[in-house]
NURO-337454 format. One record per residue (C-alpha): residue number from 1; residue in one letter; x, y, z. Coordinates in steps of 0.5 Angstrom, whole numbers, plus 2048, in hexadecimal, padded with zeros to 3 digits. Example, Ala and Ser with C-alpha at 12.3 -4.5 7.8 and 13.67 -1.06 7.14 Angstrom:
BEGIN
+-----+------+-----+-----+-----+
|  nr | rest |   u |   v |   w |
+-----+------+-----+-----+-----+
|   1 |    a | 819 | 7F7 | 810 |
|   2 |    s | 81B | 7FE | 80E |
+-----+------+-----+-----+-----+
This chain:
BEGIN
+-----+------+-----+-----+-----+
|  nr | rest |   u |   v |   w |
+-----+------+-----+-----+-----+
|   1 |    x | 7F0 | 84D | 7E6 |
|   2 |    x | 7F1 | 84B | 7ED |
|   3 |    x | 7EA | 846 | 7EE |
|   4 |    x | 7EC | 842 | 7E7 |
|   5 |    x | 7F4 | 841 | 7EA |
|   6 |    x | 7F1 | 83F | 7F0 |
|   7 |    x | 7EB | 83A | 7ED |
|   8 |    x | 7F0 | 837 | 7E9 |
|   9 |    x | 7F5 | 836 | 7EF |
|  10 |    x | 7EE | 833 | 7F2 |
|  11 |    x | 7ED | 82F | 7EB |
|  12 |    x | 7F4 | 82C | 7EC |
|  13 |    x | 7F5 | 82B | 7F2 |
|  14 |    x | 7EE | 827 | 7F2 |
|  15 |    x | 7F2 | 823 | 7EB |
|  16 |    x | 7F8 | 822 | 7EF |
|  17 |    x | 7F4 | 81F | 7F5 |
|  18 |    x | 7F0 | 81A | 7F1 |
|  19 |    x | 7F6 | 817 | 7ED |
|  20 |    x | 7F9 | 815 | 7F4 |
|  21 |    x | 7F3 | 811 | 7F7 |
|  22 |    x | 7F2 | 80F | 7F0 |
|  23 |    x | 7FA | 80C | 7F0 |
|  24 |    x | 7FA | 80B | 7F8 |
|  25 |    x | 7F3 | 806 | 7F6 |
|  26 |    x | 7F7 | 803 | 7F1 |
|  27 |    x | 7FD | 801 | 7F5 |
|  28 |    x | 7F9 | 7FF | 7FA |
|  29 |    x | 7F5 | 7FA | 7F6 |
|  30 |    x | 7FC | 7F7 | 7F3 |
|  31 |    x | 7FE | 7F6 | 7FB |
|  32 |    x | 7F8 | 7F2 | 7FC |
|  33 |    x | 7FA | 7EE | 7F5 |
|  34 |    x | 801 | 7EC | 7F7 |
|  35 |    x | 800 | 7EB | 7FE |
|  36 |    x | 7F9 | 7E6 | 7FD |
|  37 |    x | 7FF | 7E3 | 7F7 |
|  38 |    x | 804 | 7E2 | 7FC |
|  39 |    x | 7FF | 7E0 | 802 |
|  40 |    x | 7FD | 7D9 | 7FC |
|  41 |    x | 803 | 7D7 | 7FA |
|  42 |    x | 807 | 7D8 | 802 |
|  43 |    x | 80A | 7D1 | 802 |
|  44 |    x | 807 | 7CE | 809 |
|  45 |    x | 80B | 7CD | 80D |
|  46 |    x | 80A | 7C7 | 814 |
|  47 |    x | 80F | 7C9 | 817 |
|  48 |    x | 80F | 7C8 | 820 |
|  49 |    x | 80C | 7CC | 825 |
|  50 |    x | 811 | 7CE | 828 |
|  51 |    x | 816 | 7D1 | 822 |
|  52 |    x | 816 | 7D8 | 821 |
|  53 |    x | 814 | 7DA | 829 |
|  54 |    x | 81A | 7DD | 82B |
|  55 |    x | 81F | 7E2 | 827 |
|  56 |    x | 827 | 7E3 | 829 |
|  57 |    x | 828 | 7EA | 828 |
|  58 |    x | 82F | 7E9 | 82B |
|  59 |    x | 834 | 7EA | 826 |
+-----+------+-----+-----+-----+
């Protein structure tokens, strides 16, 4: 009984393993997707050179 318990634990453990790559691999593709969407449709902005450089962090 000991072996069967054990390759069954293997055998789940194995299943587990795979369906979390196989919803990391999905979440990740579904990243790639909205952040290649936001990158198209950012409005350009023309902003100067000089604007953003320095942050005030003083309250």
């Amino acid at each position: 009984m000991e072996i069967g318990a054990n390759a069954s634990s293997n055998v789940k453990q194995a299943t587990e393993t795979f369906v979390l790559k196989k919803a990391m691999e999905v979440s990740s593709d579904t990243m790639q997707t909205l952040m290649a969407s936001v990158e198209q449709s950012a409005p350009k902005t023309n902003n100067p050179a000089h604007l953003g450089q320095n942050v005030d962090v003083k309250a």
